[in-house]
Each structure stands twice: as C-alpha cells, then as structure tokens.
N, C-alpha and C positions, 0 to 999 in steps of 0.2 A: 445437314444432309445425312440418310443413315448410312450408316457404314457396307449394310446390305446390300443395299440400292446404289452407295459408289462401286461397289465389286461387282456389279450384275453388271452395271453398264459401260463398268468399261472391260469387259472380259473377251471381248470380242479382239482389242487393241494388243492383249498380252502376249509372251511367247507360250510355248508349251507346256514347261514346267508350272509357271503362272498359271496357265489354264487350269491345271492340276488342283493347284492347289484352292484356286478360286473354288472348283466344282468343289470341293471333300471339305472346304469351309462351309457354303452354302447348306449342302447335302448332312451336317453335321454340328448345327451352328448351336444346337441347345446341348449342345455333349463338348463347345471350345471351352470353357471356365474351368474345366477338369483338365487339358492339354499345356503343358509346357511347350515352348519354341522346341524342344529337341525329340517332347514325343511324339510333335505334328511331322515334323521331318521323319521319324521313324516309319512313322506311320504310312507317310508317303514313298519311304524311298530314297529321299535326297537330302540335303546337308541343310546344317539349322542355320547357315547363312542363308540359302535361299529363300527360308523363312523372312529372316527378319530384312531382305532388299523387299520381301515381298508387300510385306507392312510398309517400308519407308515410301514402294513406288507408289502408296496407296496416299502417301502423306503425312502419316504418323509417326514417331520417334523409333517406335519401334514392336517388336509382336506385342508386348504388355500393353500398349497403350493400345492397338488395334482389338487385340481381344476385350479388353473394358470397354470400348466402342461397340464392338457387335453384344457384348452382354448387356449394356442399357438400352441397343437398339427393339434387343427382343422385350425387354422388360416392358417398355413404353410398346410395342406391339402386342404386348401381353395386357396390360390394362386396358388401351383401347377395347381389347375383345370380351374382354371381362361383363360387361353391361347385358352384352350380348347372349352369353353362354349364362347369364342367370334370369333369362326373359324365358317365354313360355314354352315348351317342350316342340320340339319339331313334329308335326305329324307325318309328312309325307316323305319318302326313301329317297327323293330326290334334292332335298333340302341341303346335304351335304353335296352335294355334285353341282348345284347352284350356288354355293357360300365359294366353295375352290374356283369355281371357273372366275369368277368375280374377282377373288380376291388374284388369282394368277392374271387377270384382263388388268386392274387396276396398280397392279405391280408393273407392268409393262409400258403403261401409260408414265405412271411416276417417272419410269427408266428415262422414257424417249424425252418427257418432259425436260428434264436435266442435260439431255446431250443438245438440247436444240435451250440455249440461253435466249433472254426477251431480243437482245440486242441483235442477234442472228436471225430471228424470225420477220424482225422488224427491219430489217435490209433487206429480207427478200417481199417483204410484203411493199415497197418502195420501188419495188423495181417492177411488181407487176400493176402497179397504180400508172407507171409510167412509162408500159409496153404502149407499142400504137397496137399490135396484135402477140397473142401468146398463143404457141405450134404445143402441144401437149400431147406426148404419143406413149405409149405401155405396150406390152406385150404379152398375150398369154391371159393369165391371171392378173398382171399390173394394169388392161388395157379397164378393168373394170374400176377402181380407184381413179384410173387415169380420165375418164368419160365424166364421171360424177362429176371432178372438180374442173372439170372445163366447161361441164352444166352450169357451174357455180358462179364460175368466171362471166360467165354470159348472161345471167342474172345480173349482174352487178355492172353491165354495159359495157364491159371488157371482151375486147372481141380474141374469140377462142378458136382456135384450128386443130380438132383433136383428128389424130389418125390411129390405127390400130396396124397397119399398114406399112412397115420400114420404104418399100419403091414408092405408096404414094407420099408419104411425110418430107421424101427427099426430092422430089417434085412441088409438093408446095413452098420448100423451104429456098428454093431457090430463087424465088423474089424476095425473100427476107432482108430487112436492113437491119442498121446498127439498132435502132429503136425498137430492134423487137426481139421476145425472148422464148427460146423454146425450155420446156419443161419433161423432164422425162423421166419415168418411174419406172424403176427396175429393181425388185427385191432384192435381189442378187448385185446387180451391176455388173454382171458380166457378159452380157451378148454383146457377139462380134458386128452385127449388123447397127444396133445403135451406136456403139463404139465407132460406129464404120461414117455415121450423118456426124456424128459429134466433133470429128475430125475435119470431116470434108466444110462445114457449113460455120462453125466456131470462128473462123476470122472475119465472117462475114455476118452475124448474126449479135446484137445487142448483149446478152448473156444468157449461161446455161445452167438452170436451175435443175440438181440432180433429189429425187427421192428414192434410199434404197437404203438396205441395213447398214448399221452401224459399222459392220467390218470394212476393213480396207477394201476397195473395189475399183477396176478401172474409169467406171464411168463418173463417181466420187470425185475421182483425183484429177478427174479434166474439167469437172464442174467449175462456176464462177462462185455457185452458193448451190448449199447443202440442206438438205431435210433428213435427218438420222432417224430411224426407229431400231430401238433396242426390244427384242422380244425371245425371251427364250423355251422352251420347253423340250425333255425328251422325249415325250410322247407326240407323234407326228401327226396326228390327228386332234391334237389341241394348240400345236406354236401358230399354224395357219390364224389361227381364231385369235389367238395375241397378236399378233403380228398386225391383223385386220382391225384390231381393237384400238391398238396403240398409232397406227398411220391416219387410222378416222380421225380420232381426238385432235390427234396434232395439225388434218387438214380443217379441222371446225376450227382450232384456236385461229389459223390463219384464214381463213373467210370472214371468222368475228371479226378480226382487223382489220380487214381491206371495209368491210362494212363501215367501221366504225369510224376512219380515217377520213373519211368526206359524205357529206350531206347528200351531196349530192347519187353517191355508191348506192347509201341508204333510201332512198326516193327512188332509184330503180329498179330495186330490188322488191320491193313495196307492187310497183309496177307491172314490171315483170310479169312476178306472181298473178296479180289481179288479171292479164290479157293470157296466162296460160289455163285460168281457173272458168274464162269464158271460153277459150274453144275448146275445153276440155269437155265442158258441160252441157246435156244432152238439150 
C-alpha cells in the first residue's frame, strides 16, 4: 500500500496536529528527502516527538523509515508517468486539466478502495441478497446516488423502496421487519432527521447499511455496516466530483457482486434490461 494513499485515507480519523502534519507532508512530499524529523517539526511548529508518534500511528518504526516509504512511493509514481511524458506532445490546453482531474478521481478511488476491505463489502453484499425488501433513502444531493442504486437493486429483482422523503420513508418503514434493510447515504452523516428514522425503526428493521465519508459521523456509528468514501480536495468545486467519482466505483464494485453472487441475479438483470428496452422503444 503507498504510504501516500495510507495518509490520505486515514486523515480524516487523525487529531489536529496529525491533520497538520498529514496536509504539509502531502502538500510537500518531493521536498521530505531533504527534512529531518526536527526540521519537519520546526517547520510545523511542534515537537519532533509528534513527528515521529506520527510515523509510528501510521505503522512504521519510525519518521526514517516513513520518509523512505513516501520517497519510493513517489519514485514508483514517477516511472509509471514516465512512458507518458515521453509519448506525443499535447496539443490542446485542456490536456493538463484532463490528466489532474483523472489522476485526483483515481486517487480517490484507490482511497475509498482501501477503507472498504473485500471482507467488508462482501457482508454487506449478503445482506442485501437476503433483504425480503431494501428502504434506500438520500437527501439533497445523496437522494441522487441513492435513486440510481436502488434502480440497480430492482434490476437485479431485489425489491427496493427508495424515498427522497424523511415523513414518507418513516411511513413506509413502519411495516418493516427483521428481514429487511434500510440503506441510507449521507455524505456528511449528519442530519438530524435521518438520525431521527435510524433511531426510531433500528430495533425493528433487519439492518442498517450507512454510505457517507470516511470521517467519524453519527449516522456511521449507529450503522450495522458501512460504505466509506475517502475523497479530498481544497478546491470546492473539484472534491464534489471526487467524492462522486469515488462512491460510483465503490457502488459498481458492489452491484458487480450481488450480480455475480447468483445466476439467477444475473438472468434478471439480462431481463430487466430487455422489458425496459421495449417499452422504452418507440
């Protein structure tokens, strides 16, 4: 795993100082080979022990050995690019604004990939095989991620109950049994109103499948099972698009699966498709 990509994704979990020093490594990371442990701390502000808890929380012995970690991690991202940068001249101005979006989408992907392990995905893809029906609600902006895969869900002859809607979600849910699970995506995880079903319906509902950033969040910490995306960017009109980049991938990797998990998923799907392609068609 690169050293980059474990600091990116778990930077969300750190405290303060950690943040700190996560961002001014990242921000800095072809000018660490020239830093000692005491002139990173200077540089920062704060004591060379902080440094080097910082390295160990990361897993390493200690800063020497994390620094030689992120300098072969660039190295090896340096040849990758190599091939590249000596193929045919760019002609159009947009070429660099196309290579960054990319490479900061597929960074983001990597991320969430790492915080969501096979084993993790693969218990919640078992639980939605063996919903009798799946309540799937978003809000805002999540209610659009949230639609799609409940599309997706019903494609695959899983029967899906999306709302957009917190008074009608907690009206449907109240026929809900143990066999059945609601699914709720909230970037954030912090609204008071899904906070508010998740409380009320959670002893009476199968389990509670939470999609939302990687940071700690209330609706996370009441979930049965989790979907993390890790996406970051400062500029505000590019994380949205990480963010979007990285929650797709992760909900395609989980529909490949539930696809691929029975024959029968796969023949519906097939199905589906072919009866929505006739009354679609003039």
């Amino acid at each position: 795993m690169s050293s980059l990509l474990r600091i990116r994704a778990e930077r969300d979990q750190m405290s303060a100082v950690e943040r700190r020093i996560c961002d001014y490594i990242l921000e800095n990371a072809h000018f660490l080979r020239d830093y000692s442990s005491q002139q990173l701390a200077d540089a920062l502000g704060i004591s060379q022990s902080s440094i080097v808890k910082f390295a160990q929380k990361l897993g390493f012995k200690g800063y020497p050995d994390l620094k030689f970690s992120i300098v072969q991690s660039l190295a090896r991202e340096g040849s990758k690019m190599a091939p590249h940068a000596s193929s045919a001249p760019r002609a159009h101005p947009h070429a660099r604004t196309c290579d960054e979006l990319w490479q900061c989408k597929s960074a983001a992907v990597q991320e969430t990939r790492l915080l969501n392990p096979p084993e993790q995905i693969d218990a919640i893809a078992r639980v939605l095989l063996r919903a009798n029906a799946v309540f799937v609600i978003g809000l805002g902006e999540d209610g659009i991620p949230a639609r799609a895969f409940a599309m997706k869900l019903s494609l695959l002859g899983i029967l899906a109950v999306h709302h957009f809607d917190p008074a009608l979600m907690a009206a449907g849910l109240s026929g809900a049994s143990e066999r059945d699970v609601l699914l709720i995506f909230s970037e954030q995880g912090q609204q008071p109103m899904l906070g508010r079903i998740l409380q009320d319906f959670k002893p009476h509902i199968g389990a509670v499948i939470s999609v939302t950033r990687h940071s700690p969040n209330p609706l996370r910490m009441q979930a049965n099972h989790a979907l993390l995306v890790s996406a970051h960017d400062e500029r505000p009109h590019i994380a949205p698009l990480l963010y979007q980049a990285a929650l797709q991938h992760l909900l395609d990797v989980l529909f490949v699966l539930l696809c691929e998990a029975r024959k029968q998923r796969r023949e519906a799907v097939g199905a589906n498709l072919e009866r929505m392609q006739e009354i679609l068609s003039p």
